[in-house]
C-alpha positions as YAML, in Angstrom:
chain: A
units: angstrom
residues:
- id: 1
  name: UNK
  ca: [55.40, -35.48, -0.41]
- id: 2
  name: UNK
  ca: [58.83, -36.89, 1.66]
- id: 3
  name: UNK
  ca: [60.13, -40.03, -0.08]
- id: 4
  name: UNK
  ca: [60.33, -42.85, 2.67]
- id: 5
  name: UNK
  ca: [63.70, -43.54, 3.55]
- id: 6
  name: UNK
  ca: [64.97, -47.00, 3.78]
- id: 7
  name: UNK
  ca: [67.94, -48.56, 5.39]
- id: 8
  name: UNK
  ca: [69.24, -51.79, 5.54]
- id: 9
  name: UNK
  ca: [71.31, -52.73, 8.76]
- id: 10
  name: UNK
  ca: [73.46, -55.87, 9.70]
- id: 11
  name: UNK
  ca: [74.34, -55.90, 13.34]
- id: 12
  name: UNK
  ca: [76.85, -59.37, 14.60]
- id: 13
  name: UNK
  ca: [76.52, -59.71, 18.52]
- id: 14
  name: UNK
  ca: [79.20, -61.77, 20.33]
- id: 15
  name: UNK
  ca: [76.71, -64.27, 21.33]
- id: 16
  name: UNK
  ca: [75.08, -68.07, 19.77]
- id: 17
  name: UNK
  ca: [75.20, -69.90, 22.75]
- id: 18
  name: UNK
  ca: [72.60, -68.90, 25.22]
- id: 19
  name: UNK
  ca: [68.82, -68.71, 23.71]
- id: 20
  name: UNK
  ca: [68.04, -65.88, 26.57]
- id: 21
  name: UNK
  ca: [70.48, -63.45, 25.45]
- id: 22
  name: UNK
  ca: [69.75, -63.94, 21.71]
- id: 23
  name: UNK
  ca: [66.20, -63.44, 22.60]
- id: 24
  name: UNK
  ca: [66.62, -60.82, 24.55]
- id: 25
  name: UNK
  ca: [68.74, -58.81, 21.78]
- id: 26
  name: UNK
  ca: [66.16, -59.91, 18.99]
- id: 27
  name: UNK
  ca: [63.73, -57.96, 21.84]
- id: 28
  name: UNK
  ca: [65.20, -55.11, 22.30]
- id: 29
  name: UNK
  ca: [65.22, -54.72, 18.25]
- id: 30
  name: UNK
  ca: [61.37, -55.60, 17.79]
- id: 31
  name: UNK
  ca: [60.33, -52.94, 20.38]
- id: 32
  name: UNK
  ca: [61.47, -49.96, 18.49]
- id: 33
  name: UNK
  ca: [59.74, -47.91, 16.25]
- id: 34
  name: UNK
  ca: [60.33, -47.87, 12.49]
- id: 35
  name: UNK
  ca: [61.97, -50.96, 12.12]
- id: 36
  name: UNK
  ca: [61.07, -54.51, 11.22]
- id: 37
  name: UNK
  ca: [63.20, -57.49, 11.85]
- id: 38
  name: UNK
  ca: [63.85, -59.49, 8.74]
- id: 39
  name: UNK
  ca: [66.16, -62.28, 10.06]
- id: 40
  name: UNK
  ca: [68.19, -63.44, 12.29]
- id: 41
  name: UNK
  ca: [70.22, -66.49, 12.97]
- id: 42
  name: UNK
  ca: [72.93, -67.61, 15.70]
- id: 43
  name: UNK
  ca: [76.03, -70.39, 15.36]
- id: 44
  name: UNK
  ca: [77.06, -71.87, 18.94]
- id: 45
  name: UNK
  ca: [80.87, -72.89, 17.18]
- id: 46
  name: UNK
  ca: [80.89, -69.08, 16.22]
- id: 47
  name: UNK
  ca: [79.31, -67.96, 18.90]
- id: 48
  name: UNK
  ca: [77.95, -65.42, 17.02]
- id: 49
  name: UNK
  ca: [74.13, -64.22, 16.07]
- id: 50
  name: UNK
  ca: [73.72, -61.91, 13.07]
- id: 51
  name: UNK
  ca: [70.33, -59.75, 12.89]
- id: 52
  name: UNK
  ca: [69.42, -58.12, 9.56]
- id: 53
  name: UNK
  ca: [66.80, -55.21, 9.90]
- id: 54
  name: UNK
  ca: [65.28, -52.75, 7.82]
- id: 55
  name: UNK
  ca: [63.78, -49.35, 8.72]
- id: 56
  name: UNK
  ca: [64.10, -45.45, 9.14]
- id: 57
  name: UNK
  ca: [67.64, -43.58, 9.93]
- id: 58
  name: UNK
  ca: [65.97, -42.52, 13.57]
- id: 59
  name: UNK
  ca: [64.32, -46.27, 13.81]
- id: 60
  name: UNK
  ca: [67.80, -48.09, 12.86]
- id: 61
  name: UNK
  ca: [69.96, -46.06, 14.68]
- id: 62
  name: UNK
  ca: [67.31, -46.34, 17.92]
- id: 63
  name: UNK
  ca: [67.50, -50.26, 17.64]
- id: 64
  name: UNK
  ca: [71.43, -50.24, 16.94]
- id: 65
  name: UNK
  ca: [71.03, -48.52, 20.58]
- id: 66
  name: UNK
  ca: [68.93, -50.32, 22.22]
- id: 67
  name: UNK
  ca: [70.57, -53.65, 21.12]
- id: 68
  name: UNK
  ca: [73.98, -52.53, 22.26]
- id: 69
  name: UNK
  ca: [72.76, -51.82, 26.00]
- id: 70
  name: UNK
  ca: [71.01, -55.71, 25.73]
- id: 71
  name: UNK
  ca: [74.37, -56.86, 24.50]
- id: 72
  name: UNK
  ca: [76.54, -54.81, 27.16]
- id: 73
  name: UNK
  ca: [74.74, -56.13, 29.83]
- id: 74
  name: UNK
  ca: [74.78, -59.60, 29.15]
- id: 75
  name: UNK
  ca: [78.08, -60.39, 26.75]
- id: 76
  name: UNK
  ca: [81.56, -60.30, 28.68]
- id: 77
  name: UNK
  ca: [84.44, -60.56, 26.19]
- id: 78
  name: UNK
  ca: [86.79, -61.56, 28.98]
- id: 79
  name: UNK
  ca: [85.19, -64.63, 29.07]
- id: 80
  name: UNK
  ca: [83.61, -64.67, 25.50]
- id: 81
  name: UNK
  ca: [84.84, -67.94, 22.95]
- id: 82
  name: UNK
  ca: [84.11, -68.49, 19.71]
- id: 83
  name: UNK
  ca: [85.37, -69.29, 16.28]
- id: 84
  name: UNK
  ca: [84.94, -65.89, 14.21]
- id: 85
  name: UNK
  ca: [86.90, -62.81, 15.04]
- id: 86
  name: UNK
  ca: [85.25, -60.41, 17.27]
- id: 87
  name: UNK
  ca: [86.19, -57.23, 19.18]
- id: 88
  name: UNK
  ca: [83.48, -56.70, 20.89]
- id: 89
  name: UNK
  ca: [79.81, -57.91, 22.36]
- id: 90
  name: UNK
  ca: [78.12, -55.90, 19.36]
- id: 91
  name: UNK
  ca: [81.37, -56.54, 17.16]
- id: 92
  name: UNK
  ca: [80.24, -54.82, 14.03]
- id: 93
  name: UNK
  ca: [77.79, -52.47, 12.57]
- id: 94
  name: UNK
  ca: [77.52, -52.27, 8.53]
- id: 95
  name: UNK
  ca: [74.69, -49.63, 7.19]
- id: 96
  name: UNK
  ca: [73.37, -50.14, 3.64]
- id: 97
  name: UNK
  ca: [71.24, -48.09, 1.60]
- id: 98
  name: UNK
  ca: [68.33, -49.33, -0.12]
- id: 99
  name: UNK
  ca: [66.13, -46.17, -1.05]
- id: 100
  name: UNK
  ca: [66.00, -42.67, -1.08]
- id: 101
  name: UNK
  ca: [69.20, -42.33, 0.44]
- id: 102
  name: UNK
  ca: [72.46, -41.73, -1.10]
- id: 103
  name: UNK
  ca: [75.76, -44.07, 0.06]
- id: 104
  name: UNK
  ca: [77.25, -40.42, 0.90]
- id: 105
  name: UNK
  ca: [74.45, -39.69, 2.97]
- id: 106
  name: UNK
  ca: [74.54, -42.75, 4.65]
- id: 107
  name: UNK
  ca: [78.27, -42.69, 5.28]
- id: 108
  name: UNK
  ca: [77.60, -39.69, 7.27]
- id: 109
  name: UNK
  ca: [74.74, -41.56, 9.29]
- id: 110
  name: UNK
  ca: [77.03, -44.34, 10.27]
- id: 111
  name: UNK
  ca: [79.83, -41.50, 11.77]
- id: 112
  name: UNK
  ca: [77.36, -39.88, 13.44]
- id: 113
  name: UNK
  ca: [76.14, -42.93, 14.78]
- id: 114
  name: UNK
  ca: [79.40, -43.96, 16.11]
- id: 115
  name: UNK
  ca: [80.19, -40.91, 17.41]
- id: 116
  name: UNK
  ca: [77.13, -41.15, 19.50]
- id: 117
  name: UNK
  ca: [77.64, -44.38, 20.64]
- id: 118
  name: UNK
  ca: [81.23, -43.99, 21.91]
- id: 119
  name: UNK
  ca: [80.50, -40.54, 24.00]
- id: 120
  name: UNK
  ca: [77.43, -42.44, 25.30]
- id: 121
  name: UNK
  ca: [78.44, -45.65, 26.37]
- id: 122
  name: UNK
  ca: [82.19, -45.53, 26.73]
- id: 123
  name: UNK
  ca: [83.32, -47.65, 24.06]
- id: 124
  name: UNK
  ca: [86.25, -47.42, 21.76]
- id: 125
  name: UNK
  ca: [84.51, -47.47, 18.21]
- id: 126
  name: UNK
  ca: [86.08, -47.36, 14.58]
- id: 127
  name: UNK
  ca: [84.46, -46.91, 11.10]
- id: 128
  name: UNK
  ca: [85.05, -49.49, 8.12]
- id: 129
  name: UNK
  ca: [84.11, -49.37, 4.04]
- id: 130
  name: UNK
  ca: [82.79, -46.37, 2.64]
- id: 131
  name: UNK
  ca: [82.78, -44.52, 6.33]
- id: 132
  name: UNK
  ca: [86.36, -45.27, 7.20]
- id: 133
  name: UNK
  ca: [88.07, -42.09, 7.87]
- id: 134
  name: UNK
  ca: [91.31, -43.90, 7.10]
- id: 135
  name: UNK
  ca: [92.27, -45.96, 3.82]
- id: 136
  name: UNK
  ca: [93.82, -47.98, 6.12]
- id: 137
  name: UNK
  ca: [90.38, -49.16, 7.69]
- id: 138
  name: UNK
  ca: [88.62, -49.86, 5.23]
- id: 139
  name: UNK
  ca: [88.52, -53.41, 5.46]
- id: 140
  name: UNK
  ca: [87.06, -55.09, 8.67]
- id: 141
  name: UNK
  ca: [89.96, -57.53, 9.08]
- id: 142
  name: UNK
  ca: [92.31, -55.45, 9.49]
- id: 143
  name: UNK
  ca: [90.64, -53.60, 12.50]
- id: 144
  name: UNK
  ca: [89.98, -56.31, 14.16]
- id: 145
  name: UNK
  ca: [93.76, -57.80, 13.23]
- id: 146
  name: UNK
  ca: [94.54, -59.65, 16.64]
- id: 147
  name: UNK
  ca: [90.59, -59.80, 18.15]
- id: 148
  name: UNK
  ca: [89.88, -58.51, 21.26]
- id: 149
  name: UNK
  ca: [92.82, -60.12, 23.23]
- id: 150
  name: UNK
  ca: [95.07, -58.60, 20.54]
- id: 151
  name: UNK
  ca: [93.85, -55.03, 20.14]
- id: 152
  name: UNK
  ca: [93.28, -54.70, 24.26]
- id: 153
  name: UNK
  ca: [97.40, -54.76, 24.04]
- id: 154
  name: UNK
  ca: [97.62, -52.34, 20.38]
- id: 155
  name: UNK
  ca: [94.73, -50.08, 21.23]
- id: 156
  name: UNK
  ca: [96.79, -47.28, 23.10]
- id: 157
  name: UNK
  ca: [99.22, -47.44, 19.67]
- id: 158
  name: UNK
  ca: [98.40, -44.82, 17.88]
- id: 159
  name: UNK
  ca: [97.79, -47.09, 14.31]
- id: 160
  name: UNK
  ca: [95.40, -49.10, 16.18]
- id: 161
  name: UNK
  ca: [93.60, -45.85, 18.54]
- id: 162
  name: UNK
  ca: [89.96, -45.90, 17.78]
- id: 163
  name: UNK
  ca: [87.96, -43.12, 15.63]
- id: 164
  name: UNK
  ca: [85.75, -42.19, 18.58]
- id: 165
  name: UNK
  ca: [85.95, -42.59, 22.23]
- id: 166
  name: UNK
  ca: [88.67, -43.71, 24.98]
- id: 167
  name: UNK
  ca: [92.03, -45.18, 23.92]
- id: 168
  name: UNK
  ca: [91.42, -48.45, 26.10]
- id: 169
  name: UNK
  ca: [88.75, -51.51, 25.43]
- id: 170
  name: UNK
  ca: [85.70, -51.23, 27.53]
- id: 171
  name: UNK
  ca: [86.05, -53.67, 30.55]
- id: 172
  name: UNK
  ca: [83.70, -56.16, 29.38]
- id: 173
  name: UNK
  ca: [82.13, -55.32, 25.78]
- id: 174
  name: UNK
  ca: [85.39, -54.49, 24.09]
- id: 175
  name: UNK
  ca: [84.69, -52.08, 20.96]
- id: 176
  name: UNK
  ca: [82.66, -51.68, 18.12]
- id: 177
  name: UNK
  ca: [83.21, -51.58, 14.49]
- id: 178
  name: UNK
  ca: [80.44, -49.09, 12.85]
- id: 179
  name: UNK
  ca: [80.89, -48.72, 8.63]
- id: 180
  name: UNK
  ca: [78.22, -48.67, 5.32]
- id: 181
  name: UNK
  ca: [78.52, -50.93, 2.39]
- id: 182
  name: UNK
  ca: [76.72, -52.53, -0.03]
- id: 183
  name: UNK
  ca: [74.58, -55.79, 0.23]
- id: 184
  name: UNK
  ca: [76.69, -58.15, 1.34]
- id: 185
  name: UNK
  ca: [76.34, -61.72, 0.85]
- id: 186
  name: UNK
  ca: [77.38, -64.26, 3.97]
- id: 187
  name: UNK
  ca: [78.20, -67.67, 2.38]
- id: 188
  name: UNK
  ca: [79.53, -70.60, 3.95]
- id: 189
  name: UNK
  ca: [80.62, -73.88, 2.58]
- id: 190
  name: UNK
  ca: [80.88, -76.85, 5.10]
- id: 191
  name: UNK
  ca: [83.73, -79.45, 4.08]
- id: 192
  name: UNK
  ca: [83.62, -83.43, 4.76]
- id: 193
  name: UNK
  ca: [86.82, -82.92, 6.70]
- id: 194
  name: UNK
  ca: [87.85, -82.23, 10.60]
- id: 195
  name: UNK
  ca: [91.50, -80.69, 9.59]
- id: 196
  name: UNK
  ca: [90.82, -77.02, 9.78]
- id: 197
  name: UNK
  ca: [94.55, -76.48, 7.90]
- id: 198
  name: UNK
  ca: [92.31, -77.61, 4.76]
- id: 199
  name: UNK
  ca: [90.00, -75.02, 5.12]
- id: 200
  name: UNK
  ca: [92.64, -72.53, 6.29]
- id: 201
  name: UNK
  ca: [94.07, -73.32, 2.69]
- id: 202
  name: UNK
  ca: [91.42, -73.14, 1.09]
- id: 203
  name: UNK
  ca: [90.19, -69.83, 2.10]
- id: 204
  name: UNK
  ca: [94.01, -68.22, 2.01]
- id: 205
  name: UNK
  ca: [93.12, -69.72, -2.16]
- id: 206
  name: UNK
  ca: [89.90, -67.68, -2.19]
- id: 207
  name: UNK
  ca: [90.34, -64.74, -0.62]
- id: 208
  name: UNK
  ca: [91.11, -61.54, -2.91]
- id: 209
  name: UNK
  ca: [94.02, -59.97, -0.23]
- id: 210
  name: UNK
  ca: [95.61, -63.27, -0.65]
- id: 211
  name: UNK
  ca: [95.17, -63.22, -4.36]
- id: 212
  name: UNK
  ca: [91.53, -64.90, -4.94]
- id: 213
  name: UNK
  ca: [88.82, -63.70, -6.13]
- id: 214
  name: UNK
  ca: [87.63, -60.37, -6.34]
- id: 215
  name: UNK
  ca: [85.96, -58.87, -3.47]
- id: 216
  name: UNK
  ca: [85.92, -61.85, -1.55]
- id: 217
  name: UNK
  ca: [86.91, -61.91, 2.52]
- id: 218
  name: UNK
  ca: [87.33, -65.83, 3.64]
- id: 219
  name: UNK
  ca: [88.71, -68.08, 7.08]
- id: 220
  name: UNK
  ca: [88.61, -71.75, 7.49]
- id: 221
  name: UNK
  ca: [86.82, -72.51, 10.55]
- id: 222
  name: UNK
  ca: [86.26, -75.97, 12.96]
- id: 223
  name: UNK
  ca: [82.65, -76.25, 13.07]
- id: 224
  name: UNK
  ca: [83.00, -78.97, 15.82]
- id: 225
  name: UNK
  ca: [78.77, -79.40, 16.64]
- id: 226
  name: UNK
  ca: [78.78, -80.62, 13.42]
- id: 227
  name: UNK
  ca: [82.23, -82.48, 13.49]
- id: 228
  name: UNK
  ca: [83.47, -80.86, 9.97]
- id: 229
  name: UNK
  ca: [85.31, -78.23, 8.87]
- id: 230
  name: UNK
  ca: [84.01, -75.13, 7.02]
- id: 231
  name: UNK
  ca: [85.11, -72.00, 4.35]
- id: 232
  name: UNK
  ca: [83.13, -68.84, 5.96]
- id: 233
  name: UNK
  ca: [83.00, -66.13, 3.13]
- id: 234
  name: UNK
  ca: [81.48, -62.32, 3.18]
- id: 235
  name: UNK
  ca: [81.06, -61.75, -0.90]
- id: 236
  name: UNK
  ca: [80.94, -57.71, -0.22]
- id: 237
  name: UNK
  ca: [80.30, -57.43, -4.37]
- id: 238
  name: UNK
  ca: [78.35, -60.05, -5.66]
- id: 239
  name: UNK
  ca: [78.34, -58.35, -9.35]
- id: 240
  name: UNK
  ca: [82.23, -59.10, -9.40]
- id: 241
  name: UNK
  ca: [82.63, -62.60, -7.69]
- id: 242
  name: UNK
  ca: [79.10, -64.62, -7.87]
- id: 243
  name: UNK
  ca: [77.93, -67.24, -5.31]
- id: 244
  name: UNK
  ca: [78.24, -70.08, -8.11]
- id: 245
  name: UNK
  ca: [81.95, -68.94, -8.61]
- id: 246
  name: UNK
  ca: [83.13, -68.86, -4.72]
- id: 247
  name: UNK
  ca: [81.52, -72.01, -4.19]
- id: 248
  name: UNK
  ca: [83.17, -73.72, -7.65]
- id: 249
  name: UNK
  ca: [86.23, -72.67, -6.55]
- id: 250
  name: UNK
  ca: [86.14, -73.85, -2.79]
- id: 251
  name: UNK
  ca: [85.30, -77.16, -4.65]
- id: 252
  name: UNK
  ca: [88.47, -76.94, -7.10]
- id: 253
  name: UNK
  ca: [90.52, -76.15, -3.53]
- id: 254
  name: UNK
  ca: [88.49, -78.92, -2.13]
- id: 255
  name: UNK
  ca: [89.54, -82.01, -4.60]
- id: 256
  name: UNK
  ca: [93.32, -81.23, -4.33]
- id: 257
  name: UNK
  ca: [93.18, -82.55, -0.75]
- id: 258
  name: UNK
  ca: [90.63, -84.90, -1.56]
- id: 259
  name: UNK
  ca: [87.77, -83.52, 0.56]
- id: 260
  name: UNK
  ca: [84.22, -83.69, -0.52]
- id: 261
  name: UNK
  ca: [81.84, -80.46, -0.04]
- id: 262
  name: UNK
  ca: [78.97, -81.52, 2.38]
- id: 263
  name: UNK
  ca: [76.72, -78.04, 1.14]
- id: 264
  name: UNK
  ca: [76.56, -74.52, 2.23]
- id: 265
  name: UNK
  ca: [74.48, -72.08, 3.99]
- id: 266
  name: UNK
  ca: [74.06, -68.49, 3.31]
- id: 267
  name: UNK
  ca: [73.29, -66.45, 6.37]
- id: 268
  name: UNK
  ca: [70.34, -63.80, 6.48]
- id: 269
  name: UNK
  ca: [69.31, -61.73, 3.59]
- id: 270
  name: UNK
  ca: [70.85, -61.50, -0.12]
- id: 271
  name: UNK
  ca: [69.63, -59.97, -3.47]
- id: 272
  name: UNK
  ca: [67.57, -61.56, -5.60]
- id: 273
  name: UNK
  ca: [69.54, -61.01, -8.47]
- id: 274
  name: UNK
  ca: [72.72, -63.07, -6.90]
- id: 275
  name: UNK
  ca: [70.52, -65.90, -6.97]
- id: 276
  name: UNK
  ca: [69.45, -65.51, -10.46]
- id: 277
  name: UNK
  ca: [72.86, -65.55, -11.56]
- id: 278
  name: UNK
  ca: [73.02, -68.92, -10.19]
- id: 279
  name: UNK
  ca: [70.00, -70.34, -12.10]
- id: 280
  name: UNK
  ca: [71.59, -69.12, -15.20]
- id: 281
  name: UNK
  ca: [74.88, -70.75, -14.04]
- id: 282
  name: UNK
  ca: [73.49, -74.01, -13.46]
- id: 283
  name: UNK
  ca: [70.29, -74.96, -15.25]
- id: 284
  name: UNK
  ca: [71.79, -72.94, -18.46]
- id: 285
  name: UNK
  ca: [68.54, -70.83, -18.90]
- id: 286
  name: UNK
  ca: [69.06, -68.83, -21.51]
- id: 287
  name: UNK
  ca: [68.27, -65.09, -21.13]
- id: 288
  name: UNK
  ca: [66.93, -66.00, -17.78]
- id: 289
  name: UNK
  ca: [66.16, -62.34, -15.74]
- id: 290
  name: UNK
  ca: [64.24, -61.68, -12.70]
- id: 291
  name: UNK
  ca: [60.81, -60.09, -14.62]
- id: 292
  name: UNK
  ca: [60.39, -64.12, -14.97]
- id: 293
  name: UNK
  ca: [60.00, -64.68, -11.13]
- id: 294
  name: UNK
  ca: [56.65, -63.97, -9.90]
- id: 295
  name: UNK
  ca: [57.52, -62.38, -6.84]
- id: 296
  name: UNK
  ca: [59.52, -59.71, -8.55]
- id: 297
  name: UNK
  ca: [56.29, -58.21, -10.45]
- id: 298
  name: UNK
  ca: [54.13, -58.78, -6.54]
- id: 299
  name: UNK
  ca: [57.06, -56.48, -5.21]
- id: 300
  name: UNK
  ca: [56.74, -53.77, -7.59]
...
């Protein structure tokens, strides 16, 4: 009997502003076949939504799609603002394997993928992580080095030319950033400050290129709906830096310019296990493991 194959997938669309074009996107997902939406959620000082679905290689890669052509239509990146980096209207595509599929197998999903996508629709695409063809673009930052206004000027260099498709940005969705990881954990902490140098600082203190902690990607943002400033982190290994130890050190960084931490927010899925680190952390439980949640043994 064939083992069911399961993917994780982790699209960001240029887009947390206008409800119709979030809804239509979170559409255009539901309607396919072998997939099931898990989460989604959207930031308007972003203006950014990030969907997190799970499903079959032919499901996934038929809702990665069909989401694109939604997000083509409606997202123009000449007139597209927002607070996190982006390329393009569906800026980046990470792939993770949960079961019965190997990270080598799924590397070769996610070029295959890409390659589709750029002789289909156009569109200048490039591979990050473990499906980077190129040491050199491996990490997402670096592709996207300059957003879109930047790399519609490098684009035709031959350092910045993409892995698949035409050597110029498509005239309104840009390009696309296609790659397969591991789980990734999305965690934000929100500052009692509106000086986004502090959080700037801070992340430049956390983030592992800049000599923080390991495996740790960070920016300080303006989060001006909310009239504070905020440290938005991607922990891409959360065995090597924990949630409890990005978010004590944010605090450390926070107290030498006297600014409180309002909270966090994680955004859409994590494993449990990340979070049971952070009971052991904090309430001290000794020997604590996850065969002592309930849910774990309903799971199995």
């Amino acid at each position: 009997m064939n083992k069911k194959i399961i993917l994780e997938c982790v699209p960001n669309y240029s887009e947390g502003r206008r409800p119709e074009v979030i809804e239509a996107i979170k559409e255009s997902i539901k309607n396919q076949a072998g997939v099931k939406l898990l989460d989604y959620s959207s930031d308007k000082d972003h203006n950014r939504s990030v969907f997190t679905l799970i499903g079959d290689p032919e499901g996934i890669k038929n809702a990665i799609f069909a989401s694109l052509e939604t997000a083509m239509r409606h997202i123009n990146l000449e007139e597209h603002e927002g607070g996190h980096p982006r390329i393009g209207a569906m800026d980046v595509v990470p792939l993770i394997p949960i079961k019965n599929i190997t990270m080598e197998e799924t590397v070769e999903l996610a070029r295959q993928i890409a390659k589709e996508m750029a002789e289909k629709y156009l569109l200048p695409v490039y591979l990050y992580e473990d499906a980077a063809l190129k040491p050199s673009r491996r990490n997402l930052e670096d592709i996207r080095k300059g957003n879109y206004e930047g790399l519609k000027i490098e684009i035709k260099n031959p350092d910045r030319a993409p892995d698949f498709g035409p050597h110029k940005m498509h005239p309104t969705a840009g390009a696309a950033v296609v790659g397969a990881r591991r789980p990734l954990i999305a965690f934000n902490v929100n500052l009692a400050s509106t000086d986004v140098k502090i959080a700037k600082a801070i992340a430049r203190r956390v983030r592992f290129k800049t000599g923080g902690l390991a495996k740790v990607k960070a920016i300080g943002l303006a989060i001006e709906e909310k009239n504070l400033v905020q440290v938005s982190m991607n922990l891409v290994d959360y065995t090597m830096t924990s949630i409890y130890t990005a978010f004590e050190m944010v605090k450390m960084e926070a107290r030498r310019y006297g600014v409180n931490v309002l909270g966090s927010e994680i955004i859409g899925l994590l494993p449990q296990e990340s979070l049971v680190d952070v009971c052991r952390y904090y309430l001290q439980v000794d020997d604590f493991n996850s065969g002592q949640i309930i849910e774990s043994h309903l799971a199995e």
